[in-house]
C-alpha positions as CSV (number, residue, x, y, z in Angstrom):
1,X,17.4,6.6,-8.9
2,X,17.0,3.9,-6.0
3,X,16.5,0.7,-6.9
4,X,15.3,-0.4,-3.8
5,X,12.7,1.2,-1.9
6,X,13.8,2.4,1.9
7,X,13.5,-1.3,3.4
8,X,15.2,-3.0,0.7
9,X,12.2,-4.0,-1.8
10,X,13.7,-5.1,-5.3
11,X,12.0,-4.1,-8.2
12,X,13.1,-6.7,-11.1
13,X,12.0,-6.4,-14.9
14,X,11.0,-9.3,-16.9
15,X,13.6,-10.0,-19.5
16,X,10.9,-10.0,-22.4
17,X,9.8,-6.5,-21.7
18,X,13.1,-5.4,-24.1
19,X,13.5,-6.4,-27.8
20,X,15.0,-9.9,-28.3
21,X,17.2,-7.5,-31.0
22,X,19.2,-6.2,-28.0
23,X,22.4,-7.4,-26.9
24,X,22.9,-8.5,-23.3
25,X,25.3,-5.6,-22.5
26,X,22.6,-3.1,-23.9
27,X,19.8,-5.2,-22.4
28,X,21.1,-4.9,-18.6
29,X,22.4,-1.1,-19.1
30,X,18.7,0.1,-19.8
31,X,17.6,-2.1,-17.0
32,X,19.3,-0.4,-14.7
33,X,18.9,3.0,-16.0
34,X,15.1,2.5,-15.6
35,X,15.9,1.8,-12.3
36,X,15.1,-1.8,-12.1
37,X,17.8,-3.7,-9.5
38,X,17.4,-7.1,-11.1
39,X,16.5,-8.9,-14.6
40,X,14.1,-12.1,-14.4
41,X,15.8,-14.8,-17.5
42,X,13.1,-16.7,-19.6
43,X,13.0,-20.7,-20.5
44,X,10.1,-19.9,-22.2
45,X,8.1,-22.3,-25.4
46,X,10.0,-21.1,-28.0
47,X,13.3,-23.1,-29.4
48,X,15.5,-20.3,-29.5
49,X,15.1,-20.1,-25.4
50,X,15.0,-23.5,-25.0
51,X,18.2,-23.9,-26.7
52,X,19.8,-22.0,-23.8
53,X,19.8,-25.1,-21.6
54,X,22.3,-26.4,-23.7
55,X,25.2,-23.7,-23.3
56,X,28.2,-24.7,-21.4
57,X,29.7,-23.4,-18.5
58,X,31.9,-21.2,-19.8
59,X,28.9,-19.4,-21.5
60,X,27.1,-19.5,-18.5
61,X,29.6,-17.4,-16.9
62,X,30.4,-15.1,-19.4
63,X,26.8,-14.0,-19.2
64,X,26.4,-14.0,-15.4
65,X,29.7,-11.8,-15.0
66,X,28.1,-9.4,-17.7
67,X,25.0,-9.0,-16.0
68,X,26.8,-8.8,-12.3
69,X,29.5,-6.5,-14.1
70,X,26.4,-4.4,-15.2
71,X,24.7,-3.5,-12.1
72,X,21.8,-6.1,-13.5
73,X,22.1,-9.4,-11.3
74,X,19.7,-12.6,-12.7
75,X,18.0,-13.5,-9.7
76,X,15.2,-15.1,-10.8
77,X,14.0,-17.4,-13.8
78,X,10.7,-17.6,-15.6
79,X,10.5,-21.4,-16.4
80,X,7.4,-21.3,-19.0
81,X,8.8,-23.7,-21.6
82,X,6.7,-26.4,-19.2
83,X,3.5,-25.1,-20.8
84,X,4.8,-26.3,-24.0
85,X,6.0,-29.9,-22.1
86,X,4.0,-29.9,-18.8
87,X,5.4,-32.8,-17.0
88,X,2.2,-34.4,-15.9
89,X,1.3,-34.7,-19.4
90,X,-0.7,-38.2,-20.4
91,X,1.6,-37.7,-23.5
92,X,4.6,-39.8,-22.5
93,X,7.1,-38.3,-24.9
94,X,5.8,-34.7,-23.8
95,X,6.2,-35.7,-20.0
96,X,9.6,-37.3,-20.4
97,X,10.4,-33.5,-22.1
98,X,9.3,-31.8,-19.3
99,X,10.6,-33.8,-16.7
100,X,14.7,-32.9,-18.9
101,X,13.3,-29.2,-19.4
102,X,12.8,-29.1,-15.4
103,X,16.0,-31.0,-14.5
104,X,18.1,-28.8,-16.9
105,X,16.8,-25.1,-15.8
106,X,17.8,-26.4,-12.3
107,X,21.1,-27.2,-13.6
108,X,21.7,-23.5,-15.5
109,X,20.0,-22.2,-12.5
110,X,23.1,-23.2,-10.0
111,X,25.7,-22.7,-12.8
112,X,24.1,-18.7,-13.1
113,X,23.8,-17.9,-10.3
114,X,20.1,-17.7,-9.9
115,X,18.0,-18.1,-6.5
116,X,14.9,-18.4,-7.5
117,X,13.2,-20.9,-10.8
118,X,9.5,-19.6,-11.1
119,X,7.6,-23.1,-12.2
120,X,4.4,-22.7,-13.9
121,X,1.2,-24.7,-12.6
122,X,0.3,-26.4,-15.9
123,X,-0.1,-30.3,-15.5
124,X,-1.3,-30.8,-18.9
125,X,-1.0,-29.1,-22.9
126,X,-3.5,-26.3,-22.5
127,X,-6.6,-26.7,-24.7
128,X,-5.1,-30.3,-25.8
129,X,-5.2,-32.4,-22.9
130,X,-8.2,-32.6,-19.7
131,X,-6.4,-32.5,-16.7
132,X,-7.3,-36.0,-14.5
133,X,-6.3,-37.5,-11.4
134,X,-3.8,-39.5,-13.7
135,X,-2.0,-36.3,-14.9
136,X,-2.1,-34.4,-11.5
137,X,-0.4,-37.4,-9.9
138,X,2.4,-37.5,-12.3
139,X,2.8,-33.6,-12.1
140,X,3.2,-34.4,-8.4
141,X,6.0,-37.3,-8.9
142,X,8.2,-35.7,-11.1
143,X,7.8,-32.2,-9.2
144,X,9.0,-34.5,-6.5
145,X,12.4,-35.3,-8.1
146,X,12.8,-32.3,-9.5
147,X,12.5,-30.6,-6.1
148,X,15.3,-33.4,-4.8
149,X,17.5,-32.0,-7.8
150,X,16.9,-28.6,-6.7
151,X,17.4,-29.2,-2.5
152,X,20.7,-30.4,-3.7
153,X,22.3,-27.7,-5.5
154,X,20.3,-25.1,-3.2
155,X,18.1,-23.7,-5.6
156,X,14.6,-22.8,-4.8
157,X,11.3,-23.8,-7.1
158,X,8.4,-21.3,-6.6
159,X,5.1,-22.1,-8.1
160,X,3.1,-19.5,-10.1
161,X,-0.3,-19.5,-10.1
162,X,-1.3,-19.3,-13.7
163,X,-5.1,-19.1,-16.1
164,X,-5.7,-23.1,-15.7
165,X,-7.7,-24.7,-12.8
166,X,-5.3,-26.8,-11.9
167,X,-3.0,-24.2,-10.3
168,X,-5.3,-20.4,-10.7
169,X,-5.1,-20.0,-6.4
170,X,-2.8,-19.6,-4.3
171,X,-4.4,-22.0,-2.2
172,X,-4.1,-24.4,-5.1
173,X,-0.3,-23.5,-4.8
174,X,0.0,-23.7,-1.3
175,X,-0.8,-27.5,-1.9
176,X,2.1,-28.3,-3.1
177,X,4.1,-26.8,-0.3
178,X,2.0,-28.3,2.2
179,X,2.8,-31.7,0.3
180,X,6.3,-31.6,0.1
181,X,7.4,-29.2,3.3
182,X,10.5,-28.1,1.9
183,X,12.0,-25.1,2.7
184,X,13.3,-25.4,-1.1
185,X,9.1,-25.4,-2.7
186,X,8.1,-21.9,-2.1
187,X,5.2,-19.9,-4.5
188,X,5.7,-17.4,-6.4
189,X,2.1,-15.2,-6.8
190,X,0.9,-13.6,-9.9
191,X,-1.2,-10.9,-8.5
192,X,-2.3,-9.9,-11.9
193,X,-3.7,-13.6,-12.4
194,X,-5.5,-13.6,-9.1
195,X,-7.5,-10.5,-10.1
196,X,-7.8,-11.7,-13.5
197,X,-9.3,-15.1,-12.3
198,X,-11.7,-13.1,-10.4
199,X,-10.2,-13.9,-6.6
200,X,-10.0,-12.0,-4.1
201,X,-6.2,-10.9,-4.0
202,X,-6.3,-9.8,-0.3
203,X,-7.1,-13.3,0.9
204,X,-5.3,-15.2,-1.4
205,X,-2.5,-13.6,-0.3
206,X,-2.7,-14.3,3.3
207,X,-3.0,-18.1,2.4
208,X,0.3,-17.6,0.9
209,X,2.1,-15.9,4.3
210,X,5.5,-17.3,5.5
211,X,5.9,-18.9,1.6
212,X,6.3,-16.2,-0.9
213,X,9.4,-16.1,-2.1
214,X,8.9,-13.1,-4.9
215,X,5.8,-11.7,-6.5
216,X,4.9,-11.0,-10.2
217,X,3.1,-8.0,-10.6
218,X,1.5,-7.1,-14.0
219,X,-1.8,-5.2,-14.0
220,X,-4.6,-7.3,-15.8
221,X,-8.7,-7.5,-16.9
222,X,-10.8,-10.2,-16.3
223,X,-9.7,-12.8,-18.6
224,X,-7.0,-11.0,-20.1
225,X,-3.8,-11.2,-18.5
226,X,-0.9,-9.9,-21.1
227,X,-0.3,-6.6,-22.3
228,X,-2.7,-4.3,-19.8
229,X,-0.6,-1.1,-19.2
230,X,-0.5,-0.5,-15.7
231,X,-2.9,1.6,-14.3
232,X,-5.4,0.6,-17.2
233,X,-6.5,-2.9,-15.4
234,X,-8.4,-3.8,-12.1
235,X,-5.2,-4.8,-10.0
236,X,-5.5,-3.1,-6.8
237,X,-1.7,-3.0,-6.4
238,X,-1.4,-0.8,-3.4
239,X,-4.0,-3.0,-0.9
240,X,-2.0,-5.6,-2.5
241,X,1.7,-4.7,-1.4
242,X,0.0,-3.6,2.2
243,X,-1.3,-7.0,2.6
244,X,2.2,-8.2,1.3
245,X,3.9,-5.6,4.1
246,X,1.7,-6.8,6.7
247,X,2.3,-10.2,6.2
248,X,6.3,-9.4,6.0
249,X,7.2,-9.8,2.7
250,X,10.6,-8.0,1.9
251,X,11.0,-10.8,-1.4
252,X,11.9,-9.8,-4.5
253,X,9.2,-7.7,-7.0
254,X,9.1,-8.3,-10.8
255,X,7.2,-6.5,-13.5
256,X,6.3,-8.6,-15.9
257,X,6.0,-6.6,-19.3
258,X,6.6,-7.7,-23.4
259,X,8.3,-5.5,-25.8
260,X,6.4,-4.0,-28.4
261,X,8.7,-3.4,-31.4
262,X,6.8,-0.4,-32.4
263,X,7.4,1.5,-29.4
264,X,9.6,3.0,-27.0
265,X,10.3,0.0,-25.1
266,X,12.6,1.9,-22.3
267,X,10.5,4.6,-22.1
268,X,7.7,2.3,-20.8
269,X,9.7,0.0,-18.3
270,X,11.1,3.3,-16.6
271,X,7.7,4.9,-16.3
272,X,6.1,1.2,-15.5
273,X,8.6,1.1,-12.6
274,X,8.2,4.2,-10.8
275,X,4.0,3.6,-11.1
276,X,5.0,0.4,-9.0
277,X,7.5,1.7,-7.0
278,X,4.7,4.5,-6.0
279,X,2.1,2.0,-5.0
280,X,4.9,0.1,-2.7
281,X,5.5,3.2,-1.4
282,X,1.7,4.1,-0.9
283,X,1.3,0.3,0.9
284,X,3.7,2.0,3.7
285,X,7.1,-0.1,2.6
């Protein structure tokens, strides 16, 4: 099965959509056999993923030859530990963690091997802290110097927008690149948040043109944007990839999915990737 569609579109799977059970080997073999042509790593909240900043480079390696000896390249990371310690926090211990959290996923970033650190748009704790002028300005700083980290080891950030005010647009996004008009700030657009934040995809999407630098892609409801099977939610994936074509995008495509352990985990990425990899098709890729 092709990985890529006829033009060379990517189709990567979200590391959480297998069992945390699995080993890495077994992990990137059913990646690829459900056709996917990249995995997307997680820095997510929990400790256990967090911990992974600490490994040295000899572990780094070993993991990135494993995945590039397995047909299963990591091109992309999904930074979401930031929700936990969002560097514009008014929390000053909780800022100064984000701020290492940010500085040290760049740092595993280069040492892997991978392009592209997805940053979440969370200035503040959700449900804890009110996002203010105070807080967006520090997100801002430190997003600064994080970006100088990243220019100089030639890794790219790309921001997500995510279920928060602060950051649920892409035209809210596309501030931050304006700001900072680095080729090394790009966005990275959750489609399935767009629809579930009840914007209209299509136009967000042209704000976004000529900074895209890869696309999540989960289907979603209004106000509920985890665990929608695709084809059960409102995404209207196919005007979505035409607008994407159009607007030529040839970035990198990732499903984002989570394992359930009481099901046939492979048996739902395959068939999740070839529903997408019909709609890119149907958008005229």
């Amino acid at each position: 099965m092709n990985k890529l569609n006829s033009d060379g579109i990517t189709i990567g799977l979200y590391e959480k959509a297998l069992p945390d059970n699995l080993e890495w080997k077994e992990r990137f073999d059913q990646t690829r056999s459900a056709g996917f042509g990249f995995m997307e790593f997680s820095i997510d909240e929990s400790d256990m993923r967090l911990e992974r900043l600490k490994w040295d480079k000899k572990k780094i390696k070993k993991l990135r030859d494993l995945a590039v000896d397995h047909g299963t390249p990591l091109l992309t990371m999904c930074l979401s530990a930031n929700r936990r310690f969002p560097f514009g926090s008014g929390y000053p211990d909780i800022q100064k963690k984000g701020i290492e959290v940010l500085e040290l996923a760049i740092r595993f970033a280069s040492l892997m091997g991978i392009r592209i650190v997805q940053v979440a748009g969370y200035d503040v704790l959700m449900n804890k802290e009110i996002s203010t002028e105070k807080t967006k300005k520090a997100f801002m700083a430190n997003l600064r110097e994080g970006l100088k980290l990243a220019s100089s080891l030639g890794v790219m950030l790309a921001i997500e927008n995510v279920d928060v005010d602060f950051a649920d647009s892409i035209v809210k996004t596309m501030y931050f690149v304006n700001e900072f008009k680095s080729p090394w700030l790009q966005i990275y657009p959750d489609i399935g948040n767009l629809s579930a934040m009840n914007y209209n995809v299509l136009e967000q999407l042209k704000q976004g043109t000529g900074h895209i630098a890869a696309v999540h892609a989960k289907d979603t409801l209004e106000g509920v944007v985890r665990r929608v099977p695709y084809g059960e939610g409102t995404v209207d994936f196919a005007s979505a990839f035409r607008e994407l074509k159009d607007a030529g995008f040839y970035g990198p495509v990732l499903l984002e999915m989570w394992a359930d352990e009481n099901k046939d985990n492979f048996k739902i990425i395959k068939e999740a990737r070839d529903w997408i990899f019909r709609k890119i098709n149907e958008a005229g890729y």
